[in-house]
N, C-alpha and C positions, 0 to 999 in steps of 0.2 A: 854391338848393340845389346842392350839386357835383353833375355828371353821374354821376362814378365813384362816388359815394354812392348815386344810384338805380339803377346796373347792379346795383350788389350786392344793394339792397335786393331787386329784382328777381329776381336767381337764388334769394332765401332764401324771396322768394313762392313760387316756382313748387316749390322742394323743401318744402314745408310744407302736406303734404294734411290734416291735422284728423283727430281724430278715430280715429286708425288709417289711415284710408285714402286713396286716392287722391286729392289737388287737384281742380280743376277747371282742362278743358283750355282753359288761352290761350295765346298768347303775352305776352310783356311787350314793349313798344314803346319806346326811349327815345332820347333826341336833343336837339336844339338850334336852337331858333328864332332867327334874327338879320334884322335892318333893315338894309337894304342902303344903308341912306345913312347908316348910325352905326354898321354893324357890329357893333351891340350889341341887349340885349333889346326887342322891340319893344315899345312904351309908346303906348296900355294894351297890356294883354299880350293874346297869339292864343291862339284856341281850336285845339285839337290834334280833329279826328274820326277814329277806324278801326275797322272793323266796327259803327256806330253806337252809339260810347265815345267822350266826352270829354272832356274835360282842358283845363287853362289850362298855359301858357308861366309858367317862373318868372320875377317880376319884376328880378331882378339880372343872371342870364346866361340868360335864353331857353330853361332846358333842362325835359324834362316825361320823363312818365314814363304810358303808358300802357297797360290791358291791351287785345288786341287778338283775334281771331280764331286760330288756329294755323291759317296758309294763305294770310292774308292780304295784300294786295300794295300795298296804297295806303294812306294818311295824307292827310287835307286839312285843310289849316290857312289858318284865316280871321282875318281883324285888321281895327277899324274905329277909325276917332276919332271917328267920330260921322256921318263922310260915308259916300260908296260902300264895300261891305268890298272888301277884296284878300282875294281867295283863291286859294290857289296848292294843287297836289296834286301830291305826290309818291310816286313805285312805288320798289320795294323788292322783294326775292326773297321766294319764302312764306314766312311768319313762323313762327318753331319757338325754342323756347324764349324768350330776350334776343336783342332786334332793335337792335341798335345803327347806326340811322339818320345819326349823326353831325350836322355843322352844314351846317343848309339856309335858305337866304335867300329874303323874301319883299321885296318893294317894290312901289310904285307903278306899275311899267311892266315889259314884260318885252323880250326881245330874244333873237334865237337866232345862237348862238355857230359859226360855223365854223372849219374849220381844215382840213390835211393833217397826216399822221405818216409820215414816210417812216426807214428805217434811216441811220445817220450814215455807215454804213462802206461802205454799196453803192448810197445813195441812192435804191432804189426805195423805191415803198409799203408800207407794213404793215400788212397787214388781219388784225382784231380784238384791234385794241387796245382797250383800254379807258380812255375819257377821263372826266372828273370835274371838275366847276367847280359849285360853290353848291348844293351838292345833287342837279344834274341827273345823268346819265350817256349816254355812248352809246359804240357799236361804232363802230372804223373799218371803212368799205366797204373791195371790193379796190384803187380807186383810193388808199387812205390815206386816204379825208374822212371828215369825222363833221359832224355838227349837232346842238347839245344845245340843244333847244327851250325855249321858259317860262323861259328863267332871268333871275330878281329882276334889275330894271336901274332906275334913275332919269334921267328928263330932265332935271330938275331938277337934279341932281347928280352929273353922269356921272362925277368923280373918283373918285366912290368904287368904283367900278366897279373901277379898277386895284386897289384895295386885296384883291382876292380872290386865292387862290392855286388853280390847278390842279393836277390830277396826269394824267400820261399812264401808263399801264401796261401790262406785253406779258410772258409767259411768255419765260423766254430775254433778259429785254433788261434793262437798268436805268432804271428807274420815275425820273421825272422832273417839275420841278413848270416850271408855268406860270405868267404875270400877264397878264390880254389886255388889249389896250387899252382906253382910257378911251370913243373916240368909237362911235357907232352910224352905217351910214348906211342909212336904207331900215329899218330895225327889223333889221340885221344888225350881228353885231360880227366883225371879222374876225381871226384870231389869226395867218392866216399858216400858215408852215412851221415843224412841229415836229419835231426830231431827235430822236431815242432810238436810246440806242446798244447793240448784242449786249454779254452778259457776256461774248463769248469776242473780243470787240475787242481789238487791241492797243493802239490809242492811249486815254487816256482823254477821256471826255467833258467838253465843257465845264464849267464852275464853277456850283455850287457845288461843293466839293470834301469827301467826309466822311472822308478820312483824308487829312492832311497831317503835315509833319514835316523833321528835317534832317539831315543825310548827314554825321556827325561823325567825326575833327577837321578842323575847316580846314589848309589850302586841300585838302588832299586829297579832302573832301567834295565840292567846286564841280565838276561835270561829270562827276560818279559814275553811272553807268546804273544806277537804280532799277528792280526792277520787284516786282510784285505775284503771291503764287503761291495759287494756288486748290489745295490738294496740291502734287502737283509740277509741275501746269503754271501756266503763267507765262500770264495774264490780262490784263495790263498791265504798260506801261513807258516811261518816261520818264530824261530828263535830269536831275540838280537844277544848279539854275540859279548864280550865281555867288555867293549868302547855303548854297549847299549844303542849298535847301528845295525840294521836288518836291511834287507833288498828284495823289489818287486820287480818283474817287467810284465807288461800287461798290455792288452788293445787300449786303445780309444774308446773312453767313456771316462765317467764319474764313479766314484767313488769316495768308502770310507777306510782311512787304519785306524784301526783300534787293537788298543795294548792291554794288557792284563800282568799284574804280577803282584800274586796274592789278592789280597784286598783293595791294592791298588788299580783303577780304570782310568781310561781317555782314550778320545779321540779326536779327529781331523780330517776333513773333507779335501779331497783332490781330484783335479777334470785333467785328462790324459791327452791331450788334443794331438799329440803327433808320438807315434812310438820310438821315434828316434831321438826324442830331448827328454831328457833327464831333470827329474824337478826334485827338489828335498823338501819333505815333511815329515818335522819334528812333532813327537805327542807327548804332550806333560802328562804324566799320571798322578796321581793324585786319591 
């Protein structure tokens, strides 16, 4: 069953008291079970528990749909083939209306995740970020480290491990994704050093890039100074390169690029709506 088919279903519960009156108080629980060694529905499928309510995992994409407690903080979800079950539990803030849990991985073995997050532009620490991989979460300390505990890992098939994506995230900064290595050692995996850059950085941050584009007409485009205006201040800036294509990635918002080269100007308006899609705008100069 689609996911976004049981949020909705969900809010239509929860506005549909009977009778004239009031519902009864839950919350709705909903999400996505996944196998960490197929990245898909685990088979047979897992039982979902919260506030002692449960539910089964759909058998296509792993996703369920539960009611829960209003207040509630945890979800444990159990899976067997017939051997030992895996059970994995996962917290969540108190549950109030639609709890969109999203995709959480369970597997045969688990391993906890380290790292640091320090700033790109001044290289110290950054504490309370918030990091995010299979479900888990955690704070960085004031040193920048975190450890997300429990999280779904296989010995058996530690590749699939890389196939996960993180997110790092920080008020003021540009939210960023991850892949941690494949190997464990000692039951740790070690991600290293992660950058996250200020939205009021000038340089932009590494790639991926969600807005790209080209600094038209040649050759006057090729080493045109791009930059990025958040209003009227200027966010980001770069060179475009000798094809007269430049690269941004940025939060969520609107914006302006504007090119310069020589006497030449223009610009182009663009709205950011998801940091993960990629949009191209082209700017004639002129």
């Amino acid at each position: 069953m689609n996911r976004w088919w049981l949020l909705f279903l969900g809010l239509v519960l929860l506005g549909c008291g009977g009778g004239g009156g009031p519902g009864p108080v839950v919350a709705v629980l909903v999400g996505r079970v996944l196998w960490i060694e197929s990245n898909a529905a685990p088979d047979p499928v897992a039982s979902v528990t919260s506030s002692g309510n449960s539910t089964t995992t759909d058998v296509v994409d792993g996703s369920f749909q539960l009611d829960t407690d209003v207040g509630a903080t945890s979800a444990t979800i159990s899976w067997s083939d017939g051997g030992a079950p895996v059970v994995f539990t996962f917290n969540f803030p108190p549950a109030s209306g639609v709890v969109d849990i999203g995709d959480v991985y369970i597997g045969p073995d688990t391993v906890t995740v380290h790292g640091t997050v320090i700033d790109s532009s001044s290289g110290l620490p950054v504490e309370g970020a918030l990091v995010k991989l299979a479900g888990r979460t955690a704070m960085t300390a004031a040193n920048g480290e975190f450890n997300l505990l429990d999280v779904a890992y296989s010995n058996a098939a530690p590749a699939a491990f890389g196939d996960l994506i993180g997110e790092v995230s920080m008020v003021l900064y540009v939210t960023r994704q991850f892949s941690p290595p494949v190997n464990a050692v000692a039951g740790v995996v070690e991600v290293g050093t992660l950058q996250i850059t200020p939205e009021s950085a000038g340089d932009p941050p590494p790639l991926p890039a969600n807005i790209r584009g080209r600094i038209l007409p040649l050759p006057a485009g090729a080493g045109a100074l791009v930059e990025l205006l958040d209003g009227p201040t200027v966010i980001r800036s770069t060179i475009a390169d000798g094809a007269g294509e430049y690269r941004f990635w940025v939060g969520v918002g609107t914006y302006t690029v504007r090119a310069t080269s020589g006497a030449l100007t223009g610009s182009e308006g663009v709205t950011v709506t998801s940091q993960n899609v990629q949009q191209v705008v082209d700017v004639q100069i002129e």
